[in-house]
N, C-alpha and C positions, 0 to 999 in steps of 0.2 A: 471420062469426065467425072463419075464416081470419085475413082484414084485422087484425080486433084482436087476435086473441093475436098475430099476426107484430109489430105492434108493441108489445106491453107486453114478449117477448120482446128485442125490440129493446132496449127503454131499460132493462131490468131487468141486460141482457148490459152494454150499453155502463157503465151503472154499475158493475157488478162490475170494468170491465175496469180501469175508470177509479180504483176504490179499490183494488184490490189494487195497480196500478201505484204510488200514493201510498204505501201501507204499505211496499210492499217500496223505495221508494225513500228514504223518511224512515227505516229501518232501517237500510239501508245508510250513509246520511247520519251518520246518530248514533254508526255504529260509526266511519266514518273520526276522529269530534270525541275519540273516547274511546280508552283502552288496556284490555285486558283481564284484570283481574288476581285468581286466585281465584273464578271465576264470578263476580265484578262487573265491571259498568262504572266505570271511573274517569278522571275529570278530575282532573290535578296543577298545580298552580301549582308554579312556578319552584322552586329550594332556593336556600332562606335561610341563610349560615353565618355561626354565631355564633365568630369567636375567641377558645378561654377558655383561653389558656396560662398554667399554674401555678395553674389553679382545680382543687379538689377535689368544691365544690359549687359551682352554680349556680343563682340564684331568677331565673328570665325573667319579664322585667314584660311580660306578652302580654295587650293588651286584647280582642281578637278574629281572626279567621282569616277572611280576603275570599275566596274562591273562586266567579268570576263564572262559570255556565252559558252563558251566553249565550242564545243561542233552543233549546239544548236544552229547557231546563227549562217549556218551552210546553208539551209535551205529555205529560196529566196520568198515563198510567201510568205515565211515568220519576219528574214531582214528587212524585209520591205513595211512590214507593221510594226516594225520595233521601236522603243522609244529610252532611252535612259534618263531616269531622272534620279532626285532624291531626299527620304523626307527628312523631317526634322521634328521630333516633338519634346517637349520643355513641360517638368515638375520641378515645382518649388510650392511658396506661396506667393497668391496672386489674387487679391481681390477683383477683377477684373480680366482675368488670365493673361494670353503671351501675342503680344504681337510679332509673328515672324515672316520674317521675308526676306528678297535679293535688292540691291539698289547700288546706282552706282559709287565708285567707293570714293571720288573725288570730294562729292557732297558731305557726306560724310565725317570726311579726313578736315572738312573746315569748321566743322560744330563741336571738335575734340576740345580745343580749346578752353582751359579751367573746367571742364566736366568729371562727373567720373565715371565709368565703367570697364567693361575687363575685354582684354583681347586673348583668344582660345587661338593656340596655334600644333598643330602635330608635331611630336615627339619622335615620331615613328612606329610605325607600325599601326596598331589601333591606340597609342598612347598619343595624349595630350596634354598640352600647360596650359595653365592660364593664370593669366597675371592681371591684375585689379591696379588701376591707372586714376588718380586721385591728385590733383596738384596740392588741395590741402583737406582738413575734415572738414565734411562738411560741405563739399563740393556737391552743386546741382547735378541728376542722373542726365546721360548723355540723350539730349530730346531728336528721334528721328520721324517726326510730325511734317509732314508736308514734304518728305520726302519722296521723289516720284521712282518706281518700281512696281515690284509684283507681290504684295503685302497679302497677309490674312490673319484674322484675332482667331485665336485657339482655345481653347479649354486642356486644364492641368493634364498631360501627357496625349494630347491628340497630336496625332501626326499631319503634319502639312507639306503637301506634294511641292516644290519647287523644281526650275529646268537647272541643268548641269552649269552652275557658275562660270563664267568667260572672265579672259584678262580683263582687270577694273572694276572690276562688279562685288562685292562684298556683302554676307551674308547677318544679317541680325535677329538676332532676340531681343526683344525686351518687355519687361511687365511695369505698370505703375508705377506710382510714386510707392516708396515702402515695399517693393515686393522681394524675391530671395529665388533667385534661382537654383533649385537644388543639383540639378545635372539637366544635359541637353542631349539627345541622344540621334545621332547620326544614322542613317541607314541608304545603299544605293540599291534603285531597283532596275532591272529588263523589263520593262514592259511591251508584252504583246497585245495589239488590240485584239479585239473578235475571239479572243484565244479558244471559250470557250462552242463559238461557233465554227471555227476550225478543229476541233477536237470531234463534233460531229458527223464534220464531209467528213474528214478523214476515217473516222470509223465508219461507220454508216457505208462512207463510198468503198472502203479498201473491201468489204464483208459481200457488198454487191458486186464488184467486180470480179472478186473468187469465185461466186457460187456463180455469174453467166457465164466466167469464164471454163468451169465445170461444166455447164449444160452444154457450150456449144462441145466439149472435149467425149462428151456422154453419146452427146450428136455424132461423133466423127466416127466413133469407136464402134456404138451399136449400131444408130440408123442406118448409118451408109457402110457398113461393113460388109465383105463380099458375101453373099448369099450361097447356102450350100445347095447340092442339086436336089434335096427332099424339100425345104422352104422355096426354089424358084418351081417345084411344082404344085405344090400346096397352093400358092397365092394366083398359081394361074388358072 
């Protein structure tokens, strides 16, 4: 009877030793891929800058947002909390700073009419154009007022979280009357929620699961070890 608990001991320990090792090392692993921003984890793609000089408004033709995990995304309590978004923040001048946001782009496309401002489209790569769209001088800035979306007023270079753009949806900047957008700067991010309270079980849990898994292996080895004939007379 000895015999066998010393070995279920055995492999029950060497397991534990062997998965807490794993958790607390793919924990660690995950934090160096990531930065920690707000109790998330986040992966950033590179910044994309848009130059919109002498633009007051901007429509960015954004078909989608890539943000590749790589083998993060294997393991499923991270994919299961994951989120892709991505922001957007705008310097120029702006008495009143930047209104940005998503909105459908049909709306949009019917208020172009004798306006003016500038359409921002990819080049390729992280490069972009943008073209300023003016029927003649003097032309009123294109008004997206009362348009329904997911809006937010900004301050000169704050970043504003938006969701990954869908077919129709189109993306804007804009500042006042009189304002001067100097560049708009792109970025996509991975977001994990809880990141940093999954950074905790996982350390925390991988360090405890080594060291019981240790005592029960301490357990198999010494407590229950066979006894020589001077210790089973000694203890009787």
């Amino acid at each position: 009877m000895r015999t066998f608990i010393r070995i279920v001991l055995i492999i029950v320990g060497s397991a534990m030793v062997l998965v807490g090792i794993t958790v607390g090392s793919a924990t660690w692993w995950v934090q160096q891929q990531l930065t920690v921003n707000e109790g998330r984890w986040v992966l950033q793609t590179p910044e994309e800058i848009i130059p919109a000089d002498g633009c007051s408004t901007v429509i960015i033709e954004l078909s989608g947002v890539d943000v590749d995990p790589g083998d993060i995304d294997q393991f499923e309590v991270i994919s299961s909390r994951s989120q892709t978004v991505f922001t957007v923040a705008a310097t120029g001048e702006s008495d009143d700073g930047w209104l940005v946001g998503s909105t459908a782009s049909a709306p949009v496309e019917d208020r172009l009419l004798g306006t003016r401002y500038c359409i921002a489209e990819n080049s390729g790569g992280d490069a972009w154009t943008v073209n300023l769209i003016q029927v003649e001088q003097g032309s009123p800035d294109l008004s997206v007022a009362g348009l329904q979306g997911r809006w937010a007023n900004a301050d000169d270079g704050e970043k504003v979280v938006l969701p990954v753009p869908s077919a129709g949806e189109s993306v804007v900047v804009a500042g006042g009357e009189g304002s001067d957008i100097g560049s708009i700067v792109l970025m996509g991010e991975y977001r994990i929620a809880g990141g940093s309270t999954l950074a905790i079980i996982g350390l925390v849990g991988g360090v405890l699961t080594v060291a019981l898994g240790t005592v029960l292996l301490v357990i198999s080895f010494w407590g229950l070890r066979q006894r020589g004939r001077h210790e089973a007379r000694s203890s009787s």
